[in-house]
C-alpha positions, -999 to +999 in steps of 0.1 A: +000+000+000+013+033-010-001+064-003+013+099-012+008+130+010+013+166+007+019+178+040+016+216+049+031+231+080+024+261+097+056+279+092+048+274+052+065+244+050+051+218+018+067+188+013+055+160-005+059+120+007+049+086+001+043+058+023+068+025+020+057-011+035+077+002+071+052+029+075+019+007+071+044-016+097+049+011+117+011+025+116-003-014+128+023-013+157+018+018+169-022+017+168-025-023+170-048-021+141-046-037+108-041-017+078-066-032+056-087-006+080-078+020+062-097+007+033-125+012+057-121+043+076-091+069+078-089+084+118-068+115+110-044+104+137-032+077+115-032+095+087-008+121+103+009+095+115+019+076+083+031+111+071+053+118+105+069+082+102+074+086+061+088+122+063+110+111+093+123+081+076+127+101+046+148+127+065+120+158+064+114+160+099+133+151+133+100+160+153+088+140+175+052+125+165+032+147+189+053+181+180+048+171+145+013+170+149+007+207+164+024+222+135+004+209+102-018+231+092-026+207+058-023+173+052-035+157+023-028+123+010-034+120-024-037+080-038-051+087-068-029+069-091-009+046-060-016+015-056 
């Protein structure tokens, strides 16, 4: 499962990020759920959270989760086209 997300901050920051396997890993540890739930539903926690653990894997952010969280002011993921 891939999923791409624009991720806007509230200092102006926009990056752009896709999930990897580790992320959905990371998601069902984290929350003990399965990820075929987010066929079903999308709780914004774990949508912010997919983009936190892609963009700190990916280098983008050093943030904890939690600081992370209080400064996006958009997040968008955007799997049109992903599989």
């Amino acid at each position: 499962m891939k999923i791409t997300f624009e991720v806007t901050q509230t200092d102006g920051t926009k990056n752009t990020v896709s999930t990897v396997y580790a992320d959905i890993l990371a998601l069902e540890d984290k929350f003990a759920i399965d990820a075929s739930e987010l066929a079903v539903r999308q709780r914004a926690k774990w949508m912010a959270f997919l983009a936190w653990n892609a963009m700190k894997r990916a280098g983008q952010t050093s943030e904890s989760f939690d600081k992370f969280t209080e400064t996006i002011e958009d997040l968008s993921p955007d799997d049109s086209g992903n599989e």
